[in-house]
FIRO-303154 format. One record per atom (N, C-alpha, C, O): residue in three letters; x, y, z. Coordinates in steps of 0.02 Angstrom, whole numbers, plus 50000, padded with zeros to 5 digits. Layout:
<nodes>
ALAXYZ;...
</nodes>
This chain:
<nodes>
UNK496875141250973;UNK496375139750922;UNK495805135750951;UNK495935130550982;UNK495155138050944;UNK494595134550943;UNK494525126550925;UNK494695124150871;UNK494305123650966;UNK494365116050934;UNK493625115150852;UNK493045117150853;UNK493825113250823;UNK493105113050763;UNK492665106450784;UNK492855100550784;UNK491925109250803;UNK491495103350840;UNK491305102050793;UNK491235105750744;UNK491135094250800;UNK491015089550750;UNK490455085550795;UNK490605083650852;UNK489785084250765;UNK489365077650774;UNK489445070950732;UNK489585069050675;UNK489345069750763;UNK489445061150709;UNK488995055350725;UNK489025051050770;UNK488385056750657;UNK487875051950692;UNK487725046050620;UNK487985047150565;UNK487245039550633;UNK487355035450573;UNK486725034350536;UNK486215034950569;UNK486675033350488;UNK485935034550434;UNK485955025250414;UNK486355022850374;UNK485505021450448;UNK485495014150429;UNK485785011450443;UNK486165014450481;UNK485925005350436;UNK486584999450481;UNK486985000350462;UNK487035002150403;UNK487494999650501;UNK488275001950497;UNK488494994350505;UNK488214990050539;UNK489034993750468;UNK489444983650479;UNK489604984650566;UNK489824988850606;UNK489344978450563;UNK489474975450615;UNK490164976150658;UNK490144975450719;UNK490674977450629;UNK491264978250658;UNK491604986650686;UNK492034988350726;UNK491144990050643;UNK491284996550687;UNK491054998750744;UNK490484998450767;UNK491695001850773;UNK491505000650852;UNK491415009850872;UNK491865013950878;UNK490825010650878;UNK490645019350885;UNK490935021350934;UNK491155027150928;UNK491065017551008;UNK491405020551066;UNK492025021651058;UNK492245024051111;UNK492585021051005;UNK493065020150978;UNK493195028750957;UNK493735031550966;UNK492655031750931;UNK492665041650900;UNK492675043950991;UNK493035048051019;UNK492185039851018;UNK492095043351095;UNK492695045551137;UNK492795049751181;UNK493075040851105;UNK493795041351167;UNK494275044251115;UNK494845044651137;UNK494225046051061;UNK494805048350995;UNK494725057051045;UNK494265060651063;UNK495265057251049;UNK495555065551100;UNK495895069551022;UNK496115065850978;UNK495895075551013;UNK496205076450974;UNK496165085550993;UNK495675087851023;UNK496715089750972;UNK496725096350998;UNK496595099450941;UNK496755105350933;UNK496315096050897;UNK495865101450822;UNK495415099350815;UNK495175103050772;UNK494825093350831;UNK494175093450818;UNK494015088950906;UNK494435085750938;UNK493265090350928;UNK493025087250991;UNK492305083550960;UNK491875087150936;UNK492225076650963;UNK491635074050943;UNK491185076851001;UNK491435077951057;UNK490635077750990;UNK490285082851050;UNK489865079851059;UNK489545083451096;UNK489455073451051;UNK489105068151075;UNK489255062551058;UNK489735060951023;UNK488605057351097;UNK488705049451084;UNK488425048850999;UNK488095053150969;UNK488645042950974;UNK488335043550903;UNK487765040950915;UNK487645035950948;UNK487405044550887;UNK486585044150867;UNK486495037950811;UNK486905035850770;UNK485915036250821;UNK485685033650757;UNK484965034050717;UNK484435033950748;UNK485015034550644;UNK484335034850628;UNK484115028950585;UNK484515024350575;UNK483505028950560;UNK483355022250525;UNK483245029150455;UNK483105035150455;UNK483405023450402;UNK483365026050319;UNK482785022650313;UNK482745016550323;UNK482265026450295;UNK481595023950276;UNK481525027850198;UNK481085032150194;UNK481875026550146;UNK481595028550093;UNK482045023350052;UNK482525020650077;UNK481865022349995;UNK482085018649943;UNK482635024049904;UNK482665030149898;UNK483125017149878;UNK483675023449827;UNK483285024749768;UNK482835020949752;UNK483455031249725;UNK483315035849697;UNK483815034549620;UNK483685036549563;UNK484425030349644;UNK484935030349577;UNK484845024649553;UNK484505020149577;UNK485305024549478;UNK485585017149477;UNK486115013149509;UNK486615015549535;UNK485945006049505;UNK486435002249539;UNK486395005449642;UNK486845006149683;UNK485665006449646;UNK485395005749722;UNK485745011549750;UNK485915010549808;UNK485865016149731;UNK486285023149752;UNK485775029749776;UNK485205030449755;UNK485995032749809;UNK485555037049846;UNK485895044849845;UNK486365046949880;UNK485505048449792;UNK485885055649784;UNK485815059249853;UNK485565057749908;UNK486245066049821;UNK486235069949883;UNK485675071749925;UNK485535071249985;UNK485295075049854;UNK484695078949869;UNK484075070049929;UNK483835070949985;UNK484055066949910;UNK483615063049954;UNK484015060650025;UNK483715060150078;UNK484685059250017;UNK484955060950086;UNK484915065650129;UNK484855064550189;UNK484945072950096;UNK484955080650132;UNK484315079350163;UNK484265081450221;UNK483705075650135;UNK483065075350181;UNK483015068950218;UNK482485066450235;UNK483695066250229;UNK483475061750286;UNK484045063050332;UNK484345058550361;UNK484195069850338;UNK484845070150378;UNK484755074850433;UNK484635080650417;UNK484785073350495;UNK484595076450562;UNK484635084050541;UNK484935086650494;UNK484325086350580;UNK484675096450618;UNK485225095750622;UNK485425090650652;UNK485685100250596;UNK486445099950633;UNK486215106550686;UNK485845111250672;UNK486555105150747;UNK486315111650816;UNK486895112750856;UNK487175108950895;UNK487025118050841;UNK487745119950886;UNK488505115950880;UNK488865114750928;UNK488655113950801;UNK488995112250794;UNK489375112850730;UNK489095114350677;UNK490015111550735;UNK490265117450639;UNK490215111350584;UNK490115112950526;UNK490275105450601;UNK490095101850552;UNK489835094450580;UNK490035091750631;UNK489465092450545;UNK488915085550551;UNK489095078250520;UNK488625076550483;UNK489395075350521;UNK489625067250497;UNK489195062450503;UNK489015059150552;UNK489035062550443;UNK488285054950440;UNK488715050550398;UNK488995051650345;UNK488695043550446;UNK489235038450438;UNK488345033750414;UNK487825032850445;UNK488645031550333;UNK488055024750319;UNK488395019750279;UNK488985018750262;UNK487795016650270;UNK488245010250211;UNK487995009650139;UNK488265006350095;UNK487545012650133;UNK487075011550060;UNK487775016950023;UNK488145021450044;UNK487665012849948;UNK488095017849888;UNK487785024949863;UNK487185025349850;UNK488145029449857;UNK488365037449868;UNK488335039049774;UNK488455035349726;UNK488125045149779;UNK487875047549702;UNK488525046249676;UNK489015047249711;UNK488585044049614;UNK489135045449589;UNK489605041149616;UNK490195042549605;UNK489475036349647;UNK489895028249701;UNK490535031049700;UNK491035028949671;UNK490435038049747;UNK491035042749791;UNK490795039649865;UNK490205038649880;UNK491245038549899;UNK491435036949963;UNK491045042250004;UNK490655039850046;UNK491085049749999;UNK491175054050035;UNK490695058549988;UNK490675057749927;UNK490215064350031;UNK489815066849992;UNK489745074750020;UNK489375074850070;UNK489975080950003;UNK489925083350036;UNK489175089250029;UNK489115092449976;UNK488745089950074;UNK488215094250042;UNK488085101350101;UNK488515103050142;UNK487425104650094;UNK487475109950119;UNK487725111150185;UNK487975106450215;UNK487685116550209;UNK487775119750275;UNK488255113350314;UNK488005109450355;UNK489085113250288;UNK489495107950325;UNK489185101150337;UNK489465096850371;UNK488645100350312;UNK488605090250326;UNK489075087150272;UNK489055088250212;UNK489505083250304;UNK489685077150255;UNK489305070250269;UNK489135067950323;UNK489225067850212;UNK488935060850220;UNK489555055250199;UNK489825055650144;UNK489785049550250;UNK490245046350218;UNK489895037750214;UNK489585035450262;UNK490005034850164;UNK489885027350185;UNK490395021950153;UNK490885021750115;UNK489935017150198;UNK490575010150227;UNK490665006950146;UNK491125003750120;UNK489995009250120;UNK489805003050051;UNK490655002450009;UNK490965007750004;UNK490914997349986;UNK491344995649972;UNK491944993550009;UNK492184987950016;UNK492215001850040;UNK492795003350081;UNK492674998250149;UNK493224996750173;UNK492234995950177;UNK492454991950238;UNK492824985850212;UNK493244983250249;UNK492664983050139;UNK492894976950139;UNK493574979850129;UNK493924980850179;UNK493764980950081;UNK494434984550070;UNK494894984850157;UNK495484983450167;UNK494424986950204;UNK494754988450261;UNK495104982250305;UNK495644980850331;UNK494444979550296;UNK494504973250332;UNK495104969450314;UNK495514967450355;UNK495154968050229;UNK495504965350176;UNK496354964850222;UNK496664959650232;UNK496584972550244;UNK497294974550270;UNK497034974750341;UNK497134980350366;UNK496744970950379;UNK496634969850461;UNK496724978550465;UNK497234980350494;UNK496434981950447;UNK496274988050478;UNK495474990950502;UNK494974991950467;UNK495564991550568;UNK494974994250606;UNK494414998550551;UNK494665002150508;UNK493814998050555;UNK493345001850522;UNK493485009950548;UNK493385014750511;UNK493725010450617;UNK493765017850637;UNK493935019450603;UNK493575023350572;UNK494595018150577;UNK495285021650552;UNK495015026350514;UNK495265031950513;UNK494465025050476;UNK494215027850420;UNK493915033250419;UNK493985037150372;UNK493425034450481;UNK493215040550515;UNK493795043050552;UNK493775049150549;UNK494125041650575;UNK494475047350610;UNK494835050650563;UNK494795056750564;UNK495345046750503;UNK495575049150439;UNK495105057350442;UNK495305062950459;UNK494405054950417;UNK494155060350388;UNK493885066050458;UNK493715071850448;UNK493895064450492;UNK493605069350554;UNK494335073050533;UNK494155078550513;UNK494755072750531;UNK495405077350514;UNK495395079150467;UNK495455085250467;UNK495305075650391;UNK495375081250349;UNK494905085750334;UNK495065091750330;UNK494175083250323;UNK493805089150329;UNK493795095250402;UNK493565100950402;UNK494175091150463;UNK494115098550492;UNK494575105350475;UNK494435111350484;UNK495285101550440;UNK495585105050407;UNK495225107750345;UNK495145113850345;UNK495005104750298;UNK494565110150261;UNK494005114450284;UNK493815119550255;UNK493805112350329;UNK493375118750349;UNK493885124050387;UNK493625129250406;UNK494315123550394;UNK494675130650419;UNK494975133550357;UNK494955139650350;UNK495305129250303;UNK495675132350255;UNK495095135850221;UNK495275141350199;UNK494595134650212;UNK494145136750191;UNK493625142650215;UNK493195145150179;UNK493815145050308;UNK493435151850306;UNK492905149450348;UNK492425153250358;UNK492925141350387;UNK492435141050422;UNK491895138050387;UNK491335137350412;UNK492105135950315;UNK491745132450267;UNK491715125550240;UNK492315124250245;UNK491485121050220;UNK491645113750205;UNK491145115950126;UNK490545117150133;UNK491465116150055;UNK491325116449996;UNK490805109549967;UNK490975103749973;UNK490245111549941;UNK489905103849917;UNK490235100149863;UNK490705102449831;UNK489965094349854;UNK490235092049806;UNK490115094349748;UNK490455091549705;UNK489655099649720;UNK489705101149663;UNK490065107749651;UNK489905111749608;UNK490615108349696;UNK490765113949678;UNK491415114149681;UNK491605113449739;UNK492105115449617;UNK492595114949627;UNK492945117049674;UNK492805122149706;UNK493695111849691;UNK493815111949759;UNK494555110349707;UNK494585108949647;UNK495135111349762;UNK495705109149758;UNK496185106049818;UNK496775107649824;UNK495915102549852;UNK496055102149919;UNK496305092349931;UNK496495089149980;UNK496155090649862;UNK496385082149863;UNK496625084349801;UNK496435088949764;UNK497325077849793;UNK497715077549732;UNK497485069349707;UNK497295065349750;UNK497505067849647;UNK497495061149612;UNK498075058349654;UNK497875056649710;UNK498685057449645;UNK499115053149680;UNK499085049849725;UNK499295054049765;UNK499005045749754;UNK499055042049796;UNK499775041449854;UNK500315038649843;UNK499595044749911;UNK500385045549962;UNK500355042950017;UNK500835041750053;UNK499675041550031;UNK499655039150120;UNK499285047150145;UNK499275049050204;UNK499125049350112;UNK499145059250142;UNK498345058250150;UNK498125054850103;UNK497895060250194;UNK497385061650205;UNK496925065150162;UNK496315065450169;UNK497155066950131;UNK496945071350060;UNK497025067749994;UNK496885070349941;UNK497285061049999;UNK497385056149936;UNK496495057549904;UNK496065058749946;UNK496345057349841;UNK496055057049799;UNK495455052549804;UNK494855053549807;UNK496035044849804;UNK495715040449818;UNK495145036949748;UNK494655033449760;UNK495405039349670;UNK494925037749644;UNK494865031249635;UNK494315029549614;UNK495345026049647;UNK495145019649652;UNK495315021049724;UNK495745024349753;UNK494585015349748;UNK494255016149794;UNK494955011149858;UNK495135013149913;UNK495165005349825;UNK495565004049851;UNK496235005249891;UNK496605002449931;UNK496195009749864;UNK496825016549879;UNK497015017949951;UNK497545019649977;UNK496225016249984;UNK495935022350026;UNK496455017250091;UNK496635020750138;UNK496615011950093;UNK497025008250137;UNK497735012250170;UNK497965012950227;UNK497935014350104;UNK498365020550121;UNK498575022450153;UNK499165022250172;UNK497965026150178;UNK497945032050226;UNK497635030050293;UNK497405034050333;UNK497645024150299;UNK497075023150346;UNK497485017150409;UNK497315012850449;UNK498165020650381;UNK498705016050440;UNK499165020550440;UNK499425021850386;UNK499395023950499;UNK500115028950501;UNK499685032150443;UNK499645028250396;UNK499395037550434;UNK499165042650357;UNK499635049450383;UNK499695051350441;UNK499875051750334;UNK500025058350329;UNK499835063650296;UNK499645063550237;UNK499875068950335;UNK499965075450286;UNK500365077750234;UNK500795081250259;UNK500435077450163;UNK501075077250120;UNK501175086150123;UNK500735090350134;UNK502085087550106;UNK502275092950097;UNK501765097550062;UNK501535102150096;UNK501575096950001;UNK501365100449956;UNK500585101849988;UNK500325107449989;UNK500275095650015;UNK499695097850043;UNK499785106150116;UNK499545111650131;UNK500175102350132;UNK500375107750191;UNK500675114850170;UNK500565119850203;UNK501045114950117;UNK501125121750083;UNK500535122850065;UNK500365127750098;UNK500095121250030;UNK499145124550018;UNK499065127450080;UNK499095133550090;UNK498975123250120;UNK498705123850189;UNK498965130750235;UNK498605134050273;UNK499695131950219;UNK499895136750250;UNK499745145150212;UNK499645150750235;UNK499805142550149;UNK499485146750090;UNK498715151550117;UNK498555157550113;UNK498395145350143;UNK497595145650140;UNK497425150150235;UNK496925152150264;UNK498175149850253;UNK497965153250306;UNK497845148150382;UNK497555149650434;UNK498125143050367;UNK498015137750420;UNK498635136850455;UNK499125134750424;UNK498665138150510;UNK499195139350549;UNK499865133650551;UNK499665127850555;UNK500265134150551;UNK500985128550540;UNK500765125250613;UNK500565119450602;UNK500745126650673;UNK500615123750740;UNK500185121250715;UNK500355116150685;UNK499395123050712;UNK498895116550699;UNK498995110550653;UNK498755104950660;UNK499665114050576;UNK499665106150541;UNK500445104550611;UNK500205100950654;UNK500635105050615;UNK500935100750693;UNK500795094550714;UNK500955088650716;UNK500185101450739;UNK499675097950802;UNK499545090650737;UNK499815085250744;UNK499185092050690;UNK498825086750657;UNK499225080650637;UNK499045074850645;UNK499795082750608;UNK500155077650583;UNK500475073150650;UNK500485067050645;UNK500765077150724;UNK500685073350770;UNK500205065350785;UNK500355059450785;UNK499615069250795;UNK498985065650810;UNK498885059750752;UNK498595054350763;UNK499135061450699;UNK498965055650665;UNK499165047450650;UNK498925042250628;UNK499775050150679;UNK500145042950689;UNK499985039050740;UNK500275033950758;UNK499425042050766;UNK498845038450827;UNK498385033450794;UNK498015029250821;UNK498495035050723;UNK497805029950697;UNK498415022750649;UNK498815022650602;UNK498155018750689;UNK498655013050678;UNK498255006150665;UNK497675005750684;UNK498505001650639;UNK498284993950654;UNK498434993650724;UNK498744997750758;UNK498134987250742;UNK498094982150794;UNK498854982450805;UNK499104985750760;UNK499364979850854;UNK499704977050850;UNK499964973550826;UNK500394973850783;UNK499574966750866;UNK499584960950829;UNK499604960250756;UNK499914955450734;UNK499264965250706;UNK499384964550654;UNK499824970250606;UNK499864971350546;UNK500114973150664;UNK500804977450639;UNK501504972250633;UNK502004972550596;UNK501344968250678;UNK501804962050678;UNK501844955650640;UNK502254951350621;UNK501044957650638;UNK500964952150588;UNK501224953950500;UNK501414949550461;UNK501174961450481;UNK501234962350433;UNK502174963150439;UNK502504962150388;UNK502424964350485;UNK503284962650481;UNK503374957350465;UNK503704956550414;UNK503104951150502;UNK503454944150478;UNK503424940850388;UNK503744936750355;UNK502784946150375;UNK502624944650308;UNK503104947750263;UNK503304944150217;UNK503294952750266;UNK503804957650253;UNK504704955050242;UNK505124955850198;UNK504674951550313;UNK505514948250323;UNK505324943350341;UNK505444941650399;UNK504984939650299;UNK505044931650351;UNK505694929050366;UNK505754926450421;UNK506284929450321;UNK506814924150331;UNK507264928350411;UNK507554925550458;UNK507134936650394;UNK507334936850496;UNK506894934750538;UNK507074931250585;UNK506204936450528;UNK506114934350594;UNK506104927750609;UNK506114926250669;UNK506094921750553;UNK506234915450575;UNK507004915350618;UNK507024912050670;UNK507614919050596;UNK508204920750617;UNK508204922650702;UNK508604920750745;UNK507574927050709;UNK507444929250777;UNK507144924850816;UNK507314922950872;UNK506724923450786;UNK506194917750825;UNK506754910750856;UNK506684908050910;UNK507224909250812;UNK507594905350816;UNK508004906250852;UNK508244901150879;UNK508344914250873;UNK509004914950924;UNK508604913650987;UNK508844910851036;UNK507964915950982;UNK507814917651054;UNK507444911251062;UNK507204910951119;UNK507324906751032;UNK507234899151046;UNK507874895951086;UNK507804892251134;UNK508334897451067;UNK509004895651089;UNK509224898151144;UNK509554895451187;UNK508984904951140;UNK509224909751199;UNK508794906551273;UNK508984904351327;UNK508244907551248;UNK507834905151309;UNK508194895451326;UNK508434893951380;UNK508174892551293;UNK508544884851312;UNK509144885551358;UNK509184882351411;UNK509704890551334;UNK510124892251373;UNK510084895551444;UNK510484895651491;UNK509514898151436;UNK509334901551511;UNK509044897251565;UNK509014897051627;UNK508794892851499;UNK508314887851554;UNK508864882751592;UNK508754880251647;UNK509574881551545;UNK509974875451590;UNK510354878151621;UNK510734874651655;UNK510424886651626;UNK510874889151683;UNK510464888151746;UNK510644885051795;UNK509684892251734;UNK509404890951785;UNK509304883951821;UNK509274885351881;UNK509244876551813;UNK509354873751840;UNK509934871851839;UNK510034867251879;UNK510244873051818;UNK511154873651840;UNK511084876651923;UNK511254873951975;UNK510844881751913;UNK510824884051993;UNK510424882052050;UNK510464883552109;UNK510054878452021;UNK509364873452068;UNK509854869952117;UNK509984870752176;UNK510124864352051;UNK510234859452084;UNK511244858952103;UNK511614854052112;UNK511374866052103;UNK511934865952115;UNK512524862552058;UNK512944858352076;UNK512474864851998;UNK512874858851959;UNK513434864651932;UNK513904862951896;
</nodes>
């Protein structure tokens, strides 16, 4: 299978904490980011209420897409309809940070997480789809309301979106569509593989265990307080010959 090329460039300031060289090194054997991210400046005023910027005045501030099957414009200003994710003609999606970074930050999860999430599921919808990515105004069945951790969560409270954006999966039922729709069982594989690549920090995978079981790991913390004491008076046990 063809890998599905993807650009991924940003429309206005992006928070401070996302780190763009982060998509550069994301390897994946169903989509290839095919350049460095670009950036443009938003020189027009919003168009909605509550400072929101419809499709139609985004579609005219949104690069050429050139030799590539779909286009990812990562911003921060609020989205028609204060949807996360926007999808409009000829495969551009527009996604922004507005809300969802804090939310991110909120569970020590990386701003990537959030793009790479979606660099997967829309590349999967553009194959279930015929080589197509559907706009937003046009019915789709490809996200469920529920909330699972599944890449395809809904997500209508926006908070949700945490979810999926640590260990996310592909749920059964999504993957029966998928196989339905003509998308090969190896590629959801391949995908659901790859995804358990998008993780917290360490440090705060650990950090979220102790929060979880505090009374073991105080239990642990405590043997191996002990353990190490004991090691330490064998070892000079053997220093000094005792």
């Amino acid at each position: 299978m063809n890998k599905v090329k993807i650009e991924v460039c940003s429309l206005g300031i992006l928070p401070r904490d996302f780190d763009k060289k982060s998509l550069q090194r994301a390897k994946s054997n169903i989509f290839e980011v095919t350049s460095a991210l670009h950036s443009y400046d938003l020189r027009v005023d919003s168009d909605l209420e509550m400072w929101a910027y419809s499709d139609g005045l985004l579609a005219s501030q949104t690069p050429k897409k050139e030799d590539v099957d779909i286009l990812v414009i990562l911003t921060a200003v609020p989205l028609q309809e204060n949807y996360y994710t926007r999808r409009l003609d000829n495969n551009v999606v527009i996604f922004t940070f507005f809300e969802i970074s804090r939310y991110l930050k909120f569970e020590d999860i990386p701003l990537e997480n959030v793009v790479k999430r979606l660099l997967y599921s829309y590349s999967l919808v553009y194959l279930r789809n015929q080589n197509r990515i559907p706009t937003s105004d046009q019915i789709t069945n490809f996200t469920h309301d529920d909330t699972r951790g599944c890449i395809f969560d809904m997500n209508g409270v926006k908070e949700d979106i945490v979810y999926s954006c640590h260990l996310p999966i592909i749920c059964d039922e999504c993957c029966e569509r998928m196989r339905k729709e003509r998308v090969s069982s190896e590629t959801l594989t391949i995908a659901k593989s790859e995804l358990r690549k998008i993780t917290k920090e360490r440090f705060y995978v650990i950090a979220d265990w102790i929060k979880r079981y505090p009374i073991l790991s105080i239990l642990i913390s405590s043997a191996w307080a002990l353990l190490l004491g004991v090691l330490g008076s064998i070892i000079v046990g053997l220093f000094y010959g005792e």
